[in-house]
N, C-alpha and C positions, 0 to 999 in steps of 0.2 A: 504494500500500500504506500504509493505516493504522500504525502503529509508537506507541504511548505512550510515555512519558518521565514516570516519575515521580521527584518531586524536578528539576522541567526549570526550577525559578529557582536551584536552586544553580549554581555556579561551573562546576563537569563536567553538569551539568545543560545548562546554554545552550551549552555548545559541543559536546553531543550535538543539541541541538536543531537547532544550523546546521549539522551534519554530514547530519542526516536531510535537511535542503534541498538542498544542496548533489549529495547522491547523489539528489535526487531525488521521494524518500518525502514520502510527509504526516504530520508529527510530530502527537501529540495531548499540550497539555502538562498534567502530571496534578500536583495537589498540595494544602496547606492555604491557599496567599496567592493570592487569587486579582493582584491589583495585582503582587505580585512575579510573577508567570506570565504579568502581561500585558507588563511589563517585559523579562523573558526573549524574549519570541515579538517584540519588536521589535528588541532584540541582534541577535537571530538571521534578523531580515530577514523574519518571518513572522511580519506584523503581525495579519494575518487567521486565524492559526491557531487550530484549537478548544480552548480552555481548559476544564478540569472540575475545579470546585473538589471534594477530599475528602481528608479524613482517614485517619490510621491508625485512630481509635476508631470508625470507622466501617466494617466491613467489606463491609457489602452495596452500600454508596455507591460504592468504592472499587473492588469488583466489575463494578459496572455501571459504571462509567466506561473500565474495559477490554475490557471485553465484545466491541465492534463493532473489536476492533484483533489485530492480526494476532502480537505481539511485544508485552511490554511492557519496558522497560530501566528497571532502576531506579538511580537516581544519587543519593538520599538516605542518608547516610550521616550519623554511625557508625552501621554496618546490623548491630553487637551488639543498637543500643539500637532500631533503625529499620525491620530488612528483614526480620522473619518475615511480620508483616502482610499486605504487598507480595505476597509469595510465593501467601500463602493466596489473598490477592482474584485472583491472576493462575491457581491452578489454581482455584477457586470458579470464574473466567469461562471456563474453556478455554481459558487464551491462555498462548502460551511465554512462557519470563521466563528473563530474564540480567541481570546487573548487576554495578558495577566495585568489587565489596569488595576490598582485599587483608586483609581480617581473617582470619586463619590460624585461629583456633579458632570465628571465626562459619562460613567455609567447612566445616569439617569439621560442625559444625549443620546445616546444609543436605543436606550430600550422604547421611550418613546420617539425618536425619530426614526427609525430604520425597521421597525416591525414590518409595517405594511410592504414597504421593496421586497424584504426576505421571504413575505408570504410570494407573491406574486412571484418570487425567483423562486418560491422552495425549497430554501434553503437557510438553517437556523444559523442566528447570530445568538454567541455567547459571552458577553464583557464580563469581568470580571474572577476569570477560573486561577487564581491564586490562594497562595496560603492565607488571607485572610477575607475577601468576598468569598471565595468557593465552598467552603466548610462554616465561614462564619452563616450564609444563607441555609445552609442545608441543615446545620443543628436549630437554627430559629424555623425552620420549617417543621422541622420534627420535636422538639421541645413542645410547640403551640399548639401540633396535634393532639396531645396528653390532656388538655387542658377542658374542661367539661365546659361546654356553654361557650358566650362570647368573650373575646381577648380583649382586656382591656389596654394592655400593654407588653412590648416586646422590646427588650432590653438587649442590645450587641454591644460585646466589648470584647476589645482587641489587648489581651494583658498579658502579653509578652516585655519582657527588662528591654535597657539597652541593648543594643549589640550590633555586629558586625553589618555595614551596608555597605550597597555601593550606588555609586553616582549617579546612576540614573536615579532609584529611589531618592536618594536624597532630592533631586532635581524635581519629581513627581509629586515628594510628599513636603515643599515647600510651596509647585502650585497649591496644591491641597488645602494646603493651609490659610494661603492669599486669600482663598475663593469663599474661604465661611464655611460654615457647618451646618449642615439641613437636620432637621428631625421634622415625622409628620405626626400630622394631629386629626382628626376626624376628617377625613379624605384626600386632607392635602398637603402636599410638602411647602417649608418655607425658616426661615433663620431659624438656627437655633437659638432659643436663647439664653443669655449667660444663665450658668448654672451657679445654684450655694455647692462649696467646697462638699465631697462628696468622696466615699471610700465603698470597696468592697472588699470581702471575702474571696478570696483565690484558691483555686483548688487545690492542694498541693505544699500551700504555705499558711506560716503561721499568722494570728490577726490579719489586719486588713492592709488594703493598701491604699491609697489616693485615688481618685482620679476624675479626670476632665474629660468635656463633650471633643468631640473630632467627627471630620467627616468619612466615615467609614462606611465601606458598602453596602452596608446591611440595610442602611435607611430608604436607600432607593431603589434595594431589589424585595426587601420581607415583604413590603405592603403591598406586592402583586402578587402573593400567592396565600398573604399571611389575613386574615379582616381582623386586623387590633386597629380600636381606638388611636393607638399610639406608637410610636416608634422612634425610640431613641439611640445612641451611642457613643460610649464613652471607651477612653485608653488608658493604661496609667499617667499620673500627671505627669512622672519625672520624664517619660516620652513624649509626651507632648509638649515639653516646656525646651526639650531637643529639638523638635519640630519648627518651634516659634521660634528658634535662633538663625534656621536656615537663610543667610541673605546669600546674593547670585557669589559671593566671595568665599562664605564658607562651602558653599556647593564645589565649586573648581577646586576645594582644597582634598574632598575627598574621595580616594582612590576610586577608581574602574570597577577594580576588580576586590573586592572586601577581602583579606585573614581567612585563606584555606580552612587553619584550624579553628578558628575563632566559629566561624559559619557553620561548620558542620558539625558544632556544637551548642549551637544556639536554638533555644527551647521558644515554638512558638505555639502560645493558647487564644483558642478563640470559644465566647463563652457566652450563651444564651438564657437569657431568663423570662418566661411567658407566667404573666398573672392574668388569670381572669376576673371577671367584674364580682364575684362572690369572694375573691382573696385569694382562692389558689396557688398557689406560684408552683412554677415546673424548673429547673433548670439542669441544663446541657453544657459540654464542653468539648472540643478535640485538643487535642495536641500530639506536637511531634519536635521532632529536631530538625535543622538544616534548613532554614524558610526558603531560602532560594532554590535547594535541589528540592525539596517536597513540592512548589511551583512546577519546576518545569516536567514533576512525577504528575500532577495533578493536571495540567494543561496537556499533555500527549495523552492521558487516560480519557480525559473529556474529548481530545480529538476521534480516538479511538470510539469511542462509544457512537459520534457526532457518524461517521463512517461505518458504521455495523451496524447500528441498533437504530430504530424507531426515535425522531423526535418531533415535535412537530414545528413548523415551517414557522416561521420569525424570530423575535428580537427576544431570548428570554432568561430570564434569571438562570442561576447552575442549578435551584431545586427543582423549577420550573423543566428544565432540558434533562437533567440524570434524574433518576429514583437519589433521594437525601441518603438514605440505610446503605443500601448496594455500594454507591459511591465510597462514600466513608469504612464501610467494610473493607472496600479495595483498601484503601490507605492503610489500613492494618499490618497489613501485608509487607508493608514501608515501614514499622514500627509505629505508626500511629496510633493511640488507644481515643474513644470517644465513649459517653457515659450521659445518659440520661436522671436525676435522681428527682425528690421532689425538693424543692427548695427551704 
């Protein structure tokens, strides 16, 4: 199976690229450098693999470079400034597309802009299939189902520590940051607003921790498959308060390519809480290690599925396009563990 990878000299780029080897697939690597793509396809142990030079300014190029590919996964980011393009060349060629933004107000661009093209092409579009939209939507999907009665609210947080990144995120989750914070409220999205200082309970650790509202996936993908009243989400503060330092100065200072070791030791929890309007409360978690390699585990499995299995045609959330259980199962398999309890 063909599989594209555009943006496959970035950083998530090439360890999507040997994720496709690895499982098996024929990656096709798509981009503007052709040298940086032939660099990448030797990372990734596929010296031999077909490179296609094209641009965003070019969309028929772009088009037809995905054309004969079954999936395309787009890994160039910030996908504000980068991933409409993409999108269009990938329903122009009839081919699925999914890719690892966590931009909270780029997602919400997508899923209501580009539903309707992908119906009429046939073809699902998937924003968001990273270590924190992909799992963080599919535990709030499944946490909510537990829940007797109507949701009153649904609660995503993203509470993974510091730790090792690289410069695209930083660059991603600086826009992020610029752009404000959504949470919705009875039908509709719109600013967050400031929140009273505020802590949780972590799974795994001891008392609580801090934390602050962020614009995280969840907000703009739960409330399509989720009917809460509410929808909110928060990160720990002291990452968030990382986040709010990003200016374009400190972005250029940090590395490409993050701490081998550091990275594939870094512990990342995504963690769901659904109360109903009687008080209920449900809560869920996943975690794993390596946020970067579990992305580009999580984005070829959703390709893979996107290409063999049944989804239906448009623009849809990850719980929305995979079964939430199934998926997360898979992850298992990667060391992942996930856990439903009542809260």
């Amino acid at each position: 199976m063909r599989i594209a990878v555009y943006g496959a000299g970035g950083f998530t780029g090439r360890l999507t690229v040997a994720e496709l080897r690895r499982r098996g697939f024929t990656p096709v690597l798509v981009g503007r450098d052709k040298e940086r793509l032939r660099a990448a396809a030797v990372e990734a142990e596929v010296a031999g693999a077909e490179i296609r030079v094209a641009g965003l300014d070019s969309p028929g190029a772009l088009a037809d470079a995905f054309g004969d590919c079954a999936v395309v996964i787009n890994c160039a980011g910030p996908f504000t400034l980068l991933g409409e393009p993409v999108i269009r060349a990938a329903i122009a060629a009839g081919v699925h597309y999914l890719d690892t933004t966590g931009e909270q107000h780029y997602i919400r661009k997508v899923l209501d802009g580009f539903h309707e093209e992908a119906v009429r092409a046939g073809v699902t579009v998937v924003p968001a299939m990273a270590d924190d939209g992909g799992p963080g939507d599919m535990i709030a999907s499944l946490v909510a189902g537990r829940v007797a009665g109507e949701v009153a609210e649904v609660l995503v947080a993203d509470l993974r520590g510091p730790g090792a990144a690289s410069r695209g995120t930083a660059r991603s989750m600086a826009a992020v940051f610029d752009q404000g914070s959504l949470a919705y409220t009875d039908g509709r999205w719109h600013p967050a607003p400031d929140a009273e200082p505020d802590s949780i309970v972590i799974p795994g650790e001891d008392g609580q921790a801090p934390v602050g509202v962020f614009a995280l996936p969840g907000v703009v993908t739960v409330p399509r498959h989720v009917r809460a009243r509410r929808v909110r989400a928060v990160i720990r503060a002291e990452v968030a308060a990382l986040f709010s330092a990003l200016t374009p100065e400190v972005v250029d200072s940090v590395p490409e390519t993050p701490d081998a070791a550091a990275r594939t030791t870094s512990r990342w929890l995504m963690l769901a809480e659904a109360t109903g309007t009687s008080g209920e409360r449900t809560r869920g978690w996943v975690t794993g290690l390596d946020p970067y390699g579990m992305t580009a585990k999580i984005a070829v499995e959703g390709a893979r599925r996107l290409a063999e299995d049944s989804a239906p045609a448009g623009a849809l959330t990850p719980a929305q396009a995979f079964d939430p259980a199934a998926f997360l199962d898979h992850l298992t398999t990667h060391g992942v563990t996930w856990h439903i309890t009542p809260a």
